[in-house]
MARBA-3410 file (N, C-alpha, C, O; in Angstrom, 1 decimal):
85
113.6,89.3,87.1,113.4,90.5,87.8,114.1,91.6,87.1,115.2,91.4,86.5 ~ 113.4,92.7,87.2,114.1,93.8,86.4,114.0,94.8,87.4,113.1,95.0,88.2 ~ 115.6,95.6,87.4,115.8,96.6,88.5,116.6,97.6,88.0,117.7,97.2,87.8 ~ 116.5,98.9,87.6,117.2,100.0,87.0,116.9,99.8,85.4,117.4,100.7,84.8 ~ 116.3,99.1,84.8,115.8,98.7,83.8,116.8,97.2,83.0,116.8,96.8,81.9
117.4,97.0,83.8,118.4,95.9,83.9,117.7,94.7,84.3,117.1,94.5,85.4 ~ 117.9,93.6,82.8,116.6,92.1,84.0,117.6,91.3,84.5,118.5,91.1,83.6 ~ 117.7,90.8,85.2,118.4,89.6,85.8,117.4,88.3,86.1,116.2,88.1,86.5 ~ 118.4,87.7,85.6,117.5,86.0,85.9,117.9,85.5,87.2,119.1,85.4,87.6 ~ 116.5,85.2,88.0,116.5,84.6,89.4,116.4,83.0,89.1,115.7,82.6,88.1
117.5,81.7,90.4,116.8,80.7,90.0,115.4,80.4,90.6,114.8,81.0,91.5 ~ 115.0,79.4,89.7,113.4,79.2,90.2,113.5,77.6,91.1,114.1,76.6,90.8 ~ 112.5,78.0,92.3,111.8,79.1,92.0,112.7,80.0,92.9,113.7,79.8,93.6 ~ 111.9,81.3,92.6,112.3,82.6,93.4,111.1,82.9,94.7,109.9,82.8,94.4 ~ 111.3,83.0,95.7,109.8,83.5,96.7,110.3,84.7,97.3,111.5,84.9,97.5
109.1,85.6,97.6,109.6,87.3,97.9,108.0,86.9,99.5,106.9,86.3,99.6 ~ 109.0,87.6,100.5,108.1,87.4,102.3,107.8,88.9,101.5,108.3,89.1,100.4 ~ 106.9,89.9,102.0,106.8,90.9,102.0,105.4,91.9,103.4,104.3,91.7,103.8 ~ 106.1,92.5,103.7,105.6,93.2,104.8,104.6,94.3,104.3,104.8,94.9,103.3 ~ 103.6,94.3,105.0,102.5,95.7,104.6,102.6,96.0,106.6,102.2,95.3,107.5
103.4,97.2,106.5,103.0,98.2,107.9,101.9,98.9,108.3,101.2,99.5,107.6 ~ 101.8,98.8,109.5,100.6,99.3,110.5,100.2,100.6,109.5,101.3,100.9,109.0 ~ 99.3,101.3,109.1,98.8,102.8,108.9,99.2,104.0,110.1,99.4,105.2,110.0 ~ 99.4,103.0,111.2,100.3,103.9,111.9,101.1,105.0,112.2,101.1,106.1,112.8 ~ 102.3,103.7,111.3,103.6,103.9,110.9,104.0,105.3,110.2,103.2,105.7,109.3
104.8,105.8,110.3,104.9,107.2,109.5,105.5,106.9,107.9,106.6,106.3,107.6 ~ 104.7,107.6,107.2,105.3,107.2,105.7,104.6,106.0,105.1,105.0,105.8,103.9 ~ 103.6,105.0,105.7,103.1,103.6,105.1,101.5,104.2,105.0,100.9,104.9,105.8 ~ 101.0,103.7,103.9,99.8,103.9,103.5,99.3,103.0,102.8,99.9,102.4,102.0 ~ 97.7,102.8,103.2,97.2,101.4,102.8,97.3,100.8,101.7,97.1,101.6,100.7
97.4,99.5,101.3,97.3,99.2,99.8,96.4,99.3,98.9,95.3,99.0,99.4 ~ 96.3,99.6,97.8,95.3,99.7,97.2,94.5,99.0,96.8,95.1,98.2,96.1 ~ 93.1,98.7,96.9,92.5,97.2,96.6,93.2,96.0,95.3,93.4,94.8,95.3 ~ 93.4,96.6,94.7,93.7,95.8,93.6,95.5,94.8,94.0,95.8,93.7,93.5 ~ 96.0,95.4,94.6,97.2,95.0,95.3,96.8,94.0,96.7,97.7,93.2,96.9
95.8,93.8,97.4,96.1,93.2,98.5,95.7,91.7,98.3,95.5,90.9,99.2 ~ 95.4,91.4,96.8,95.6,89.5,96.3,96.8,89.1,96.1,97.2,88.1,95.4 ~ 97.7,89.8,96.9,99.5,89.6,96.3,100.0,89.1,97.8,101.1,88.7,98.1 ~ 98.8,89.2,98.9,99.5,88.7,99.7,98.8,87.4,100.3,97.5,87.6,100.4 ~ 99.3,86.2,100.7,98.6,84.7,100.7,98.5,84.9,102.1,98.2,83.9,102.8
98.5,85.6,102.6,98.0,84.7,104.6,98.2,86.9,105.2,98.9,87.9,104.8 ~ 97.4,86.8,105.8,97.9,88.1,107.0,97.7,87.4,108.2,96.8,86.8,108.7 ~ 99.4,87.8,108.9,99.6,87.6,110.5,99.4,88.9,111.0,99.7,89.9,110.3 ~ 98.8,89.1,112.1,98.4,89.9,112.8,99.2,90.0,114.3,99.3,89.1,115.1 ~ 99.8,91.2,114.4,100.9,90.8,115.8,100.3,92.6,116.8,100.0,93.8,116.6
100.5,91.8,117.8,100.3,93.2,118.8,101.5,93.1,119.5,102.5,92.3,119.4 ~ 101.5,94.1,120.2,102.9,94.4,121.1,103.0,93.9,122.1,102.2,93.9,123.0 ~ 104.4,93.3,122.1,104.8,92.4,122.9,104.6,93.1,124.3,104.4,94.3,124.5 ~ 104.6,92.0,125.5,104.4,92.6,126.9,106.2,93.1,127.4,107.1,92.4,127.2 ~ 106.3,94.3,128.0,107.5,94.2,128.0,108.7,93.4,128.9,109.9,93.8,128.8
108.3,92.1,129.7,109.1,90.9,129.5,110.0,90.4,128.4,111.2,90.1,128.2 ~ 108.8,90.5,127.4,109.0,89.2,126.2,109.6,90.1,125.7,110.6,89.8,125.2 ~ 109.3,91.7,125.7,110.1,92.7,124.6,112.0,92.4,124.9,112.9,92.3,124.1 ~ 111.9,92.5,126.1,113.3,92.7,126.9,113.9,90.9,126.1,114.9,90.9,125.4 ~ 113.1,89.7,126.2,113.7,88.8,125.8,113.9,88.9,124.6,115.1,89.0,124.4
113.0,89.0,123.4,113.5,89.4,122.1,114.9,89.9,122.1,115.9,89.3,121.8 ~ 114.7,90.9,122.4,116.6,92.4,122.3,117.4,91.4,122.6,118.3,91.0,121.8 ~ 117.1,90.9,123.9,118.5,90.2,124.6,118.6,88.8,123.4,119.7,88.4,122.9 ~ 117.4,88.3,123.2,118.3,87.0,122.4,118.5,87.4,121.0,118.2,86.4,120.3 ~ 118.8,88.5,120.1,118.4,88.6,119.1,119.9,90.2,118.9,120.1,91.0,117.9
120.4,90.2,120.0,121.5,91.2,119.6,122.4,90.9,120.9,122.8,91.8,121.6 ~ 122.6,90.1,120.9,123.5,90.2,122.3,124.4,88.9,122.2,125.1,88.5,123.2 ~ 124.3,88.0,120.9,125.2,87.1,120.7,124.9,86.9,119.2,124.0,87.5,118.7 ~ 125.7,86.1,118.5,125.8,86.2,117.1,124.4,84.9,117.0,123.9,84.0,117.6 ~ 124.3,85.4,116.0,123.0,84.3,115.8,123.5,82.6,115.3,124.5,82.4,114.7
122.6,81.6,115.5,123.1,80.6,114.8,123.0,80.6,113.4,122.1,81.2,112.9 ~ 124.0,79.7,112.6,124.1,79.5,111.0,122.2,79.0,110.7,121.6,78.2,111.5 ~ 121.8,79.5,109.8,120.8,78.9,109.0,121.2,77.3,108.3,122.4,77.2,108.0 ~ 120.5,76.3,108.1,120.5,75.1,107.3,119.3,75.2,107.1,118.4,75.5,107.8 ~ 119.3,75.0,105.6,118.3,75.0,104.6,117.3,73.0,105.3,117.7,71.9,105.6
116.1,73.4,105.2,116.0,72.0,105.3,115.1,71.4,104.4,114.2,70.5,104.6 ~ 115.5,72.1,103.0,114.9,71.4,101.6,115.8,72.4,100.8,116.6,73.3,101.3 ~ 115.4,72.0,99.3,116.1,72.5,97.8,114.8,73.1,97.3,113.6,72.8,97.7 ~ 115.2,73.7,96.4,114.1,74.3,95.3,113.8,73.2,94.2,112.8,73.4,93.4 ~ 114.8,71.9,94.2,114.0,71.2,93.8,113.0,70.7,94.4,112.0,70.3,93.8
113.0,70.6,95.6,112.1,69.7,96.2,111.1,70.4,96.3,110.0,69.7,96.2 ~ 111.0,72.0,96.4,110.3,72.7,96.1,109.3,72.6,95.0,108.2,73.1,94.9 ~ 109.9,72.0,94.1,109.1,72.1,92.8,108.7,70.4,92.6,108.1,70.1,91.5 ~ 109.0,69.7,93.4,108.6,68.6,93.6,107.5,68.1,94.5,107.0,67.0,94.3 ~ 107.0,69.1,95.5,106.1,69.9,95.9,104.9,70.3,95.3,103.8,69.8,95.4
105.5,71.6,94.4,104.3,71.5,93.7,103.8,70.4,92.6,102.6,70.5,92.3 ~ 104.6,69.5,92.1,104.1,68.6,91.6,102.6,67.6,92.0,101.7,67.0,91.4 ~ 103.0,67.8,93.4,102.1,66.5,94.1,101.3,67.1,94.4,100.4,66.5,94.9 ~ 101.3,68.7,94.3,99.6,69.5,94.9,99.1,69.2,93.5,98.1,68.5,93.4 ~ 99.9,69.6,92.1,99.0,69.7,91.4,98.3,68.3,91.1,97.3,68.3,90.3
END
């Protein structure tokens, strides 16, 4: 990865989630064709009913979250792709 024109080595593999926002949104604008093979799956979400909104907030800022545990390595990851290929 190169950032400020500085490259840094990522271990591999490296995986990047990345978000494309509603056209909505102020300031987001659609991608350009040639860009939207960069992304493998689109989830599609509507707005929550406001129940579920109120549940979200409350479980998601109103106590500390639990620790993450990884439940694989990047080897295994790449051990993974071994057996697709």
């Amino acid at each position: 990865m190169t950032s400020g024109g500085t490259r840094y080595n990522l271990p591999e593999p490296f995986f990047v989630l990345a978000t494309q926002n509603p056209i909505e949104m102020e300031g987001t604008y659609p991608l350009p064709e040639a860009q939207l093979d960069r992304f493998m799956f689109n989830v599609m979400l509507d707005y929550l009913s406001e129940d579920d909104e109120v549940t979200v907030v409350t479980q998601t800022t109103s106590r500390k979250p639990d620790p993450i545990s990884p439940i694989f390595t990047g080897d295994d990851i790449r051990g993974f792709h071994e057996v697709v290929r």
